[in-house]
VEXVODREN-436380 format. One record per atom (N, C-alpha, C): x, y, z; residue in one letter; atom name. Coordinates in Angstrom, 3 decimals, decimal comma. Layout:
- X|Y|Z|a|CA
...
***
This chain:
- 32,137|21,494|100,141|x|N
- 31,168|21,899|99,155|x|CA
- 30,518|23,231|99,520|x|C
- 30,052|23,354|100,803|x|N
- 29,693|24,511|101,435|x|CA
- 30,244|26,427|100,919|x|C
- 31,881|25,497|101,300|x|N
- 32,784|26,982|101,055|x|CA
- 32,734|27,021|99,281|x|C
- 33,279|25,814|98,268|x|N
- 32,714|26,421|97,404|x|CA
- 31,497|27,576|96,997|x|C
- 30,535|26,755|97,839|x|N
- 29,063|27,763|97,623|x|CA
- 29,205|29,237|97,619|x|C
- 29,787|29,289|98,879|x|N
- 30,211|30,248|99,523|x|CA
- 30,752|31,574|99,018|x|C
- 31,661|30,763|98,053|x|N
- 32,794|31,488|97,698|x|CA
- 32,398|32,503|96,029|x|C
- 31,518|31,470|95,235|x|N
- 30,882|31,772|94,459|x|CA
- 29,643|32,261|94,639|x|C
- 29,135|32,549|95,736|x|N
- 27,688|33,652|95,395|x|CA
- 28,254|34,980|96,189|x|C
- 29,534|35,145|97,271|x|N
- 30,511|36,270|97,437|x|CA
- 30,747|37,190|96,060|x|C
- 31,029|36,662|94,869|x|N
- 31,923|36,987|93,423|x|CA
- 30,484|37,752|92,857|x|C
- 29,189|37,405|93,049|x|N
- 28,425|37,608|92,343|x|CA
- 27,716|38,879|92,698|x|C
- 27,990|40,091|93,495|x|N
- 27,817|40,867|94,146|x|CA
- 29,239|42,161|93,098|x|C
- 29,994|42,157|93,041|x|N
- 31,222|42,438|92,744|x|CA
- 31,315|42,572|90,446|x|C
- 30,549|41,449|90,382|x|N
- 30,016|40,834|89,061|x|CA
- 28,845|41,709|88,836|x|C
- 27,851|41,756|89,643|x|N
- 26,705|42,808|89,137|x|CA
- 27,104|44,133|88,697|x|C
- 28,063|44,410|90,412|x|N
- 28,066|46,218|90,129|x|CA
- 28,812|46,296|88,626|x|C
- 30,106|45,449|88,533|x|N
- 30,781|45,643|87,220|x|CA
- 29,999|45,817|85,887|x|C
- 28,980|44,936|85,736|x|N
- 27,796|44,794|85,030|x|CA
- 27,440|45,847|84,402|x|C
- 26,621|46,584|85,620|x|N
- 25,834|47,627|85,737|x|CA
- 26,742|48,886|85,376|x|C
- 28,183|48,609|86,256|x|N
- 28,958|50,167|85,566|x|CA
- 29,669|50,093|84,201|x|C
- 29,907|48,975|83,619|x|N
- 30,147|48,962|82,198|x|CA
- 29,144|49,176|81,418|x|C
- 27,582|48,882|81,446|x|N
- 26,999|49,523|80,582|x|CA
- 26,460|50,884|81,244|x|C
- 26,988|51,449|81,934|x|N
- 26,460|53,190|82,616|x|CA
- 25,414|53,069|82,776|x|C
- 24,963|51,893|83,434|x|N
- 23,305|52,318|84,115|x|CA
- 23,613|52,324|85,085|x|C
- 22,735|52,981|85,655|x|N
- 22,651|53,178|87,090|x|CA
- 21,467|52,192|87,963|x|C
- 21,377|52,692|89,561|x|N
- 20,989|51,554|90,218|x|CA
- 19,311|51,932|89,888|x|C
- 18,812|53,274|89,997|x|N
- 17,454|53,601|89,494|x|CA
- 17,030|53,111|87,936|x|C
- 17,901|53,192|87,162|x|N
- 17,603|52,466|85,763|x|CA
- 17,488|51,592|86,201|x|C
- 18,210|50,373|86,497|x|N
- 18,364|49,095|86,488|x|CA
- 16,919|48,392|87,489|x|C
- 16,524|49,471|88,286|x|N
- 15,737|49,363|89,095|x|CA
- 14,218|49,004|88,320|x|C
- 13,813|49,701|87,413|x|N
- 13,012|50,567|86,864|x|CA
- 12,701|48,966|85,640|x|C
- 14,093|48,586|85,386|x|N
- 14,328|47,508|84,030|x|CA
- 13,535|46,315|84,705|x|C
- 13,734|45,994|86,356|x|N
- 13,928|44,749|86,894|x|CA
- 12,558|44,123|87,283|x|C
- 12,327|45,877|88,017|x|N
- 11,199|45,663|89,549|x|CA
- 11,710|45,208|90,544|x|C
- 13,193|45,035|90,844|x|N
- 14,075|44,912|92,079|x|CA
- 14,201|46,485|92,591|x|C
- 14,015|46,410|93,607|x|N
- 14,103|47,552|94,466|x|CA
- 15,506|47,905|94,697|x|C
- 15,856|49,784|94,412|x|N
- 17,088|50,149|94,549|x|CA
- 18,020|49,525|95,635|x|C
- 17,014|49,245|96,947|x|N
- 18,274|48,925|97,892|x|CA
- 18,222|47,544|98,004|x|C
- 17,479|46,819|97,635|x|N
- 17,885|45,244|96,791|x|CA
- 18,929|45,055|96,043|x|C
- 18,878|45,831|95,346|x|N
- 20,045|45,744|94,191|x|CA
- 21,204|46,308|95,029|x|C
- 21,336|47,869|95,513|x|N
- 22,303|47,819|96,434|x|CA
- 22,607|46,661|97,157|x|C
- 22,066|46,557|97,940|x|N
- 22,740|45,490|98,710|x|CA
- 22,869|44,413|98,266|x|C
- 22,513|43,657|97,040|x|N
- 23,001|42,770|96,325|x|CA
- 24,583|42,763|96,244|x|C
- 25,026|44,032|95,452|x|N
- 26,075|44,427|94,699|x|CA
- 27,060|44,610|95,586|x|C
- 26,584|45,304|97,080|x|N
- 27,919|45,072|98,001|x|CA
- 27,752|43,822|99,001|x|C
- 27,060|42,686|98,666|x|N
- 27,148|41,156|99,274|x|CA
- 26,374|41,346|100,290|x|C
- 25,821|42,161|101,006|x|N
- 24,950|42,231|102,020|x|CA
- 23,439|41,793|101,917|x|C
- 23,211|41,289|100,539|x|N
- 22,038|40,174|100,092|x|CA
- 22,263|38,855|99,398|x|C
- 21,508|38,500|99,567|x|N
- 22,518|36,444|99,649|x|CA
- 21,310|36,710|97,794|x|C
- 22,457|36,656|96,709|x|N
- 21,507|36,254|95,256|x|CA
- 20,530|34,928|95,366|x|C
- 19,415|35,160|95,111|x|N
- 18,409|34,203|94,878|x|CA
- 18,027|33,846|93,295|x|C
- 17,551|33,114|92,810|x|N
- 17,199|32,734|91,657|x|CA
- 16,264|34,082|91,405|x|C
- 15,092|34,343|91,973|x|N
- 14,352|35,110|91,266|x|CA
- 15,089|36,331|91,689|x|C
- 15,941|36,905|91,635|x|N
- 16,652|38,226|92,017|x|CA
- 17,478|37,934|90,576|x|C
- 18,265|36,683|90,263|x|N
- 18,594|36,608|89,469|x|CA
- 18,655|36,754|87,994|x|C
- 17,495|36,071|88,196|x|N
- 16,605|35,766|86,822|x|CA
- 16,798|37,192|86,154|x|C
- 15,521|37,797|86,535|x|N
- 15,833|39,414|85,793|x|CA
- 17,109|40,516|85,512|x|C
- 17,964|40,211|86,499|x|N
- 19,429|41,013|86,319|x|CA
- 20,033|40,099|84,833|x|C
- 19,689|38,869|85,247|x|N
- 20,596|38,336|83,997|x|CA
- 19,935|39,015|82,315|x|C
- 18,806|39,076|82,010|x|N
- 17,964|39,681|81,099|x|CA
- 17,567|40,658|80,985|x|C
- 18,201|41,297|81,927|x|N
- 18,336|42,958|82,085|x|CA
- 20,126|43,524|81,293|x|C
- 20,671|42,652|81,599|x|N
- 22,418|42,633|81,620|x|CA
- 22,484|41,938|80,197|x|C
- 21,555|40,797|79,741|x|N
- 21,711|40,339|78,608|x|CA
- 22,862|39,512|78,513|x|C
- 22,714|38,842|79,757|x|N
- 24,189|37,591|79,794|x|CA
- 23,071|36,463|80,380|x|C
- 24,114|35,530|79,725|x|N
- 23,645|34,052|80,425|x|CA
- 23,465|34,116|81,624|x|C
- 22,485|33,308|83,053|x|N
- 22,541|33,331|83,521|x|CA
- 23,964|32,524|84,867|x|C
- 24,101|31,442|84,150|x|N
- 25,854|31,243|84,651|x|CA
- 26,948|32,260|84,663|x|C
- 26,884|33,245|83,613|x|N
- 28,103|34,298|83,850|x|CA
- 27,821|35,058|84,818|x|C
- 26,492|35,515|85,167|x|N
- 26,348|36,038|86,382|x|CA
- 26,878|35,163|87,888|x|C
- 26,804|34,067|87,974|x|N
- 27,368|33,631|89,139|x|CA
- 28,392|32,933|89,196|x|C
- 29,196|33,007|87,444|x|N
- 30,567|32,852|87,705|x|CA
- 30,732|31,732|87,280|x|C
- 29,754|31,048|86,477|x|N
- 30,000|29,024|86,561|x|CA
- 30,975|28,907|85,644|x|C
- 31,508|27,512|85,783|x|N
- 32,790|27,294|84,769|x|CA
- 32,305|27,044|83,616|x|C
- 32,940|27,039|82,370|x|N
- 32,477|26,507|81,157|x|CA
- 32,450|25,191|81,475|x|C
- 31,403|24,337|81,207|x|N
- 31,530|23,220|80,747|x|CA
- 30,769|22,433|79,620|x|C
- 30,751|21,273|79,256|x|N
- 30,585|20,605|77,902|x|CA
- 31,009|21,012|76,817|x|C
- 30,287|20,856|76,085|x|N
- 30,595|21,007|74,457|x|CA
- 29,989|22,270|73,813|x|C
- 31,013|22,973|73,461|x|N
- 30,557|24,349|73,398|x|CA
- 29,287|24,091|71,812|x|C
- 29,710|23,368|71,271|x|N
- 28,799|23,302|70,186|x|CA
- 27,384|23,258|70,203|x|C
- 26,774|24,017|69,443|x|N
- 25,349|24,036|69,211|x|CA
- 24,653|23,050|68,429|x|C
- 24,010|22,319|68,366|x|N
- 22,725|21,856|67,419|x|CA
- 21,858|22,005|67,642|x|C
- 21,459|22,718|66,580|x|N
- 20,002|23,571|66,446|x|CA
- 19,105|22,034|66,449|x|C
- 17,758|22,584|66,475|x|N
- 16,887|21,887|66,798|x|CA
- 15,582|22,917|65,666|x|C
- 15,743|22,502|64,257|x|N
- 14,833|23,515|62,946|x|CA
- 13,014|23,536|63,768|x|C
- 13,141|24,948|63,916|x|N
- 11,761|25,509|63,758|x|CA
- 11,063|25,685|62,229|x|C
- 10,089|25,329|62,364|x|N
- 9,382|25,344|60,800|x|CA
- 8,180|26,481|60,903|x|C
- 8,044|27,452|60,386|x|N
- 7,049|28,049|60,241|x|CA
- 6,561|28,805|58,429|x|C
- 5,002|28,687|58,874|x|N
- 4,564|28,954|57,502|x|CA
- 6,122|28,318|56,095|x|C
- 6,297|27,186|56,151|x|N
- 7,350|26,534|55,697|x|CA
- 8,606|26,892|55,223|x|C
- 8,653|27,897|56,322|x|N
- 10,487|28,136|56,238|x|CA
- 10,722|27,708|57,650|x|C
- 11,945|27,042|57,213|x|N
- 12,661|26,495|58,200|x|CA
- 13,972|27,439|59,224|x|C
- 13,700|27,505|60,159|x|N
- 14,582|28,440|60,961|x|CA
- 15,728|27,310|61,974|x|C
- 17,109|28,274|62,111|x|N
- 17,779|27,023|62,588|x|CA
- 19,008|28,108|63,847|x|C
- 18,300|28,032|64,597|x|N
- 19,053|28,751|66,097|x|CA
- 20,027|28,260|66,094|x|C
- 21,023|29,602|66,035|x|N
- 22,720|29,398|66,075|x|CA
- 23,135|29,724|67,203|x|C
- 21,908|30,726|68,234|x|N
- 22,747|30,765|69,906|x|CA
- 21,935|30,098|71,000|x|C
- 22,488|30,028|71,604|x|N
- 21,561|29,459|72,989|x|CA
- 21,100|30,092|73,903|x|C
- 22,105|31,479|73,925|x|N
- 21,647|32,479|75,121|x|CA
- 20,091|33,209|74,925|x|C
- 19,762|32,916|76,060|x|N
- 18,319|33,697|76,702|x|CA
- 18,168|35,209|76,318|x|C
- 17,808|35,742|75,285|x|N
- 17,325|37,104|75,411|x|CA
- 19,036|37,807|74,482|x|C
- 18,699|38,991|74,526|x|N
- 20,294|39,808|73,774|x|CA
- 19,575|39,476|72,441|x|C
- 21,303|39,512|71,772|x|N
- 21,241|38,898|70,346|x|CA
- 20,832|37,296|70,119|x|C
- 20,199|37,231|69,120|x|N
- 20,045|35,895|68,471|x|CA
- 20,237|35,684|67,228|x|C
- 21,017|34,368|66,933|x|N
- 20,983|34,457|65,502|x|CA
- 20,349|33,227|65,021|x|C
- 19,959|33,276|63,383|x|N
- 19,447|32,141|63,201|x|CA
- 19,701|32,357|61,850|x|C
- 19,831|31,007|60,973|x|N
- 20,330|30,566|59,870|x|CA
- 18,715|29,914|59,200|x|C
- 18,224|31,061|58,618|x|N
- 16,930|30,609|57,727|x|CA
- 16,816|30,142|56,549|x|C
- 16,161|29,051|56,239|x|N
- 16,067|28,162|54,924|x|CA
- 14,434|28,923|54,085|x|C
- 14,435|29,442|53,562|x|N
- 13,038|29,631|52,966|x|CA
- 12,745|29,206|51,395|x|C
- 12,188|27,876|51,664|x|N
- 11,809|27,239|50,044|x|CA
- 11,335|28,283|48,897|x|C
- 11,514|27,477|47,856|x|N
- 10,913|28,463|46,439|x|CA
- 9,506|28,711|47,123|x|C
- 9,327|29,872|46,507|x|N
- 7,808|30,120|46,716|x|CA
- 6,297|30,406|47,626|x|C
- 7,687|31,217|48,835|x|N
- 7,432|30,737|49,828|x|CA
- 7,521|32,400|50,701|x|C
- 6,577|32,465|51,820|x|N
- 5,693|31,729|52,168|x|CA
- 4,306|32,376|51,797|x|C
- 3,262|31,393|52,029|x|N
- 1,979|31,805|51,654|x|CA
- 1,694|32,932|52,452|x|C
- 1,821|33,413|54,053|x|N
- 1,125|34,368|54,460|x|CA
- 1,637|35,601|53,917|x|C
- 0,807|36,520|53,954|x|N
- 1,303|37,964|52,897|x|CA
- 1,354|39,097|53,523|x|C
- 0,511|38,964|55,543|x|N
- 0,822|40,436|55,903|x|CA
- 2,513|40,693|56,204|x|C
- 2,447|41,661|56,437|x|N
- 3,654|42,386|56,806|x|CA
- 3,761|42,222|58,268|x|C
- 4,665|42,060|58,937|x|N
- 4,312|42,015|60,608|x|CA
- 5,334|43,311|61,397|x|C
- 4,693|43,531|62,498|x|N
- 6,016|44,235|62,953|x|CA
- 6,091|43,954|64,681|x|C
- 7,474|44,100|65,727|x|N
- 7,332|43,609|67,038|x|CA
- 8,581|44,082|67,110|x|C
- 8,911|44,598|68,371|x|N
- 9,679|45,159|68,906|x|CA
- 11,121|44,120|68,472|x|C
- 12,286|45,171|68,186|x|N
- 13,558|44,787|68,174|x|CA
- 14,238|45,153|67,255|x|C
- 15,716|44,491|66,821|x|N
- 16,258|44,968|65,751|x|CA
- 16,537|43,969|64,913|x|C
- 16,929|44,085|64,043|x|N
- 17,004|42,669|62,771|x|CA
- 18,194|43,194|61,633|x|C
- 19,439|41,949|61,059|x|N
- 20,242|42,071|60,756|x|CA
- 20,272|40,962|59,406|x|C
- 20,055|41,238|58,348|x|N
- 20,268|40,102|57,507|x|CA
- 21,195|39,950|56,520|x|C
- 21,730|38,959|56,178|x|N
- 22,840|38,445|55,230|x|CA
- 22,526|37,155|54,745|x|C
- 22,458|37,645|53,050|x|N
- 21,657|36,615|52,077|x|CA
- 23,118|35,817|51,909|x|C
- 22,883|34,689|52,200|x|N
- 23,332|33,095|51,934|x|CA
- 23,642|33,055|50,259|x|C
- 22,404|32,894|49,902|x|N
- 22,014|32,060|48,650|x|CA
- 20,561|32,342|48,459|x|C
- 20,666|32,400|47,148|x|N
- 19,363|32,463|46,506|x|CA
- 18,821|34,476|46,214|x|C
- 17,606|34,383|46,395|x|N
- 16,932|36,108|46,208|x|CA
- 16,234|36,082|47,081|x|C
- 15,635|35,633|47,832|x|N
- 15,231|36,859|48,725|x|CA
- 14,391|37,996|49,276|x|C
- 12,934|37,815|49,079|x|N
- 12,767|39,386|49,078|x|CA
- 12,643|40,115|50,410|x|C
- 12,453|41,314|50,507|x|N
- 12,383|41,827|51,846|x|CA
- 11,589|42,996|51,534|x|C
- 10,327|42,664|52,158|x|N
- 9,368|43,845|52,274|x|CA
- 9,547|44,904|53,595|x|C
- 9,696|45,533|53,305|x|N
- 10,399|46,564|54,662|x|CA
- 9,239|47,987|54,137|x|C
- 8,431|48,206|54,946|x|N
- 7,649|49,586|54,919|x|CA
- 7,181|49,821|53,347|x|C
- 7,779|50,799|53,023|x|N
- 7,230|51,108|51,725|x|CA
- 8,280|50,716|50,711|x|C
- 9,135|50,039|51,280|x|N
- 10,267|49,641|50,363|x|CA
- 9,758|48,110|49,989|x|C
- 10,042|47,736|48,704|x|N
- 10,023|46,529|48,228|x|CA
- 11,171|45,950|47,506|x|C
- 12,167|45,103|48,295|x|N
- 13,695|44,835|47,462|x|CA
- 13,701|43,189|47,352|x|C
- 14,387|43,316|46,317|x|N
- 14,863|41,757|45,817|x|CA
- 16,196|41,531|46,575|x|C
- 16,925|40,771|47,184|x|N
- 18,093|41,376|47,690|x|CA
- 19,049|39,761|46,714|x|C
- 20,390|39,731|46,999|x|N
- 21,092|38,873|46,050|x|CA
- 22,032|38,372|47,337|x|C
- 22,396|37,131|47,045|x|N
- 23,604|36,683|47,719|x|CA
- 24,810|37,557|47,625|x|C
- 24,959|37,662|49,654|x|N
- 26,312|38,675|49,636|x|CA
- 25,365|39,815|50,315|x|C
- 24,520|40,142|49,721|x|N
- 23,564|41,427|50,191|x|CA
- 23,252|41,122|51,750|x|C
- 23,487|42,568|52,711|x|N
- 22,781|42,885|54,033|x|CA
- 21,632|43,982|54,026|x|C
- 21,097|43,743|54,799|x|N
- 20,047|44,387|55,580|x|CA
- 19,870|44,475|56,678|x|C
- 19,344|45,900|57,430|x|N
- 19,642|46,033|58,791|x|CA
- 18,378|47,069|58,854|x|C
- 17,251|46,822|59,987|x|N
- 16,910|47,482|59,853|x|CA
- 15,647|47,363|61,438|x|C
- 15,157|48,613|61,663|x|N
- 14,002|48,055|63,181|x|CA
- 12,697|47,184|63,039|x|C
- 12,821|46,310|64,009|x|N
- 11,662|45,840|63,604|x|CA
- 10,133|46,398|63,667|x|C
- 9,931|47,470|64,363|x|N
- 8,795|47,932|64,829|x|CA
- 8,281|48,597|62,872|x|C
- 9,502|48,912|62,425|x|N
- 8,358|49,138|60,812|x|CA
- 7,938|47,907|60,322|x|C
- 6,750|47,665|59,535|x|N
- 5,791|46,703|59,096|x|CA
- 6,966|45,911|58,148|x|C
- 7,315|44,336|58,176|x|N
- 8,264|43,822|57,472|x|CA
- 7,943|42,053|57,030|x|C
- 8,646|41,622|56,153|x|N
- 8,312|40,471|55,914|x|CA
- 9,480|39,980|54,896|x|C
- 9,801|38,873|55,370|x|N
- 10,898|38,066|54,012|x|CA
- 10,811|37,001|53,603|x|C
- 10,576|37,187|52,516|x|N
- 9,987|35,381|51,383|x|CA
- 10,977|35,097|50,440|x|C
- 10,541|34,169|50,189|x|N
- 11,157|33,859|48,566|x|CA
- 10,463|33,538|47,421|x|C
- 9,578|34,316|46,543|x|N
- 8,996|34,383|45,000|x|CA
- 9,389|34,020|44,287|x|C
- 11,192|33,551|44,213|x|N
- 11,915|32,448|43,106|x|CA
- 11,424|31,555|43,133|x|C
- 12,127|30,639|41,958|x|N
- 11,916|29,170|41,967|x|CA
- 13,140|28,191|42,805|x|C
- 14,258|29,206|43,266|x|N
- 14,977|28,300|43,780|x|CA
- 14,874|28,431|45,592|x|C
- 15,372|27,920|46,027|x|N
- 15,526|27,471|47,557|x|CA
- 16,323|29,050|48,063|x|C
- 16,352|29,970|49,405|x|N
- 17,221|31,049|49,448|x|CA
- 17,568|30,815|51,490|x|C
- 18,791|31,141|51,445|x|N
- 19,350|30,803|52,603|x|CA
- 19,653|32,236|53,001|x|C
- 19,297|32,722|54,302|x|N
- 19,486|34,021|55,002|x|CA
- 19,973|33,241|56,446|x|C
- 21,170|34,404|56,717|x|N
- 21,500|34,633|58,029|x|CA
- 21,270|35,705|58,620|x|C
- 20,118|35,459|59,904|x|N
- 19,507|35,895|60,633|x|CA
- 20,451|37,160|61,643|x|C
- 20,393|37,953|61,910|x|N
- 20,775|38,065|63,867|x|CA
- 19,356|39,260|64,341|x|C
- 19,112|38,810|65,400|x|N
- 18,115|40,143|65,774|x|CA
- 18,577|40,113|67,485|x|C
- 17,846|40,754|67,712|x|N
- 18,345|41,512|68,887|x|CA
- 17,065|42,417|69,717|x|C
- 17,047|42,933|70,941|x|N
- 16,187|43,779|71,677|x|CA
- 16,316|45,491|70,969|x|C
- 14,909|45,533|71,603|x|N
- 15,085|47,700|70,324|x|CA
- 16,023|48,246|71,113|x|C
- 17,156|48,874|70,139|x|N
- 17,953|49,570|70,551|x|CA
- 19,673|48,561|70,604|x|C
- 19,638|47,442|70,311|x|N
- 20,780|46,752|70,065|x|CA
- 20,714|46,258|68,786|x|C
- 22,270|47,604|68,450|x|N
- 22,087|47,522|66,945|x|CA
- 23,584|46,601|66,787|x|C
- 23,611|45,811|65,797|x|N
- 24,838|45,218|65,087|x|CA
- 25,971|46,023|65,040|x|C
- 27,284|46,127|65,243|x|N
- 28,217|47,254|65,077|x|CA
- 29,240|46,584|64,715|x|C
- 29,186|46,089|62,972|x|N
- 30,583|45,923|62,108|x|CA
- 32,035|46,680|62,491|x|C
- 33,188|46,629|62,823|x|N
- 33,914|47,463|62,760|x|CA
- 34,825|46,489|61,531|x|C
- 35,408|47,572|60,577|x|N
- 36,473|46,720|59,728|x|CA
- 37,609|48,167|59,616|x|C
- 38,452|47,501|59,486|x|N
- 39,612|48,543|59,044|x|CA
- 39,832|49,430|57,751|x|C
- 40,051|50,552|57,421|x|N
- 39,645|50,999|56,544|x|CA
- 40,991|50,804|55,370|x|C
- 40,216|50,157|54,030|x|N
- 41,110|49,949|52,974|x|CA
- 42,541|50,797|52,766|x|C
- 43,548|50,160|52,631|x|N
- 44,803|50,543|52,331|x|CA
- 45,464|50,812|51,243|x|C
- 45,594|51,987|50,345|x|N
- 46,138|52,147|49,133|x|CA
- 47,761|51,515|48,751|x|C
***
């Protein structure tokens, strides 16, 4: 059991630097992200520091991976999700990922008529929407849109924003948001004559 141990917190040194050089940060960025000290992290990355949970913790939410992919764990159980519906001001929200921090998505139910609060809010990040069903509205800054099933929206969260539904029927949005500066990036192939 030992050498297992062993063998897997070795990998996790090797796993950071890769980390860190696929998204081109460097060890002073990453430094700066963490509050781990440059030669912490150095010596993390070439195994000459044994990973600890709280060393961990922040690289993983810095890196925006689960914390198991950082130390390599196997998949196990059931990859499937069941959400567990958040209700607020009576729309119902329904978490489609599990991972800690990054992207998130969520599959929102917002009844006719709904909801009563009326400011606009705004908080760091980015936000991605795709109307389900129903209308929709989306107050975004000085813009005021009705949006229709099929319709996206993409847009930062730090401008003043809010999305209800003023119909009489029920409207289903799919969620994704994300940290400022992680934007959604569709790629599709371009139509063929």
């Amino acid at each position: 059991m030992a050498n297992d141990e062993a063998v897997v917190l070795a990998a996790v040194g090797p796993r950071l630097r890769a980390l860190r050089k696929n998204r081109g940060t460097t060890l002073s960025e990453l430094a700066d992200t963490t509050g781990i000290s440059v030669s912490t992290l150095s010596r993390l990355e070439s195994g000459h520091r044994r990973p600890t949970l709280e060393l961990l913790l922040p690289l993983a939410r810095a890196h925006q991976v689960p914390l198991d992919e950082l130390v390599g764990a196997p998949a196990v159980g059931d990859p499937r999700i069941r959400p567990r519906p958040i209700v607020r001001h009576g729309m119902t929200f329904l978490p489609l990922t599990r991972r800690p921090g990054g992207l998130q998505a969520f599959k929102q139910i917002l009844p006719p008529h709904s909801p009563a609060e009326t400011r606009l809010q705004s908080h760091e990040g980015y936000e991605w929407l795709y109307v389900l069903s129903g209308r929709p509205r989306l107050q975004l800054g000085e813009h005021d849109l009705m949006l229709e099933a099929g319709e996206v929206a993409e847009f930062d969260t730090r401008t003043p924003h809010r999305v209800s539904n003023p119909g009489p029927e029920p409207a289903e949005v799919l969620s994704l948001f994300g940290p400022q500066g992680e934007r959604l990036h569709v790629r599709a192939r371009p139509a063929t004559d």
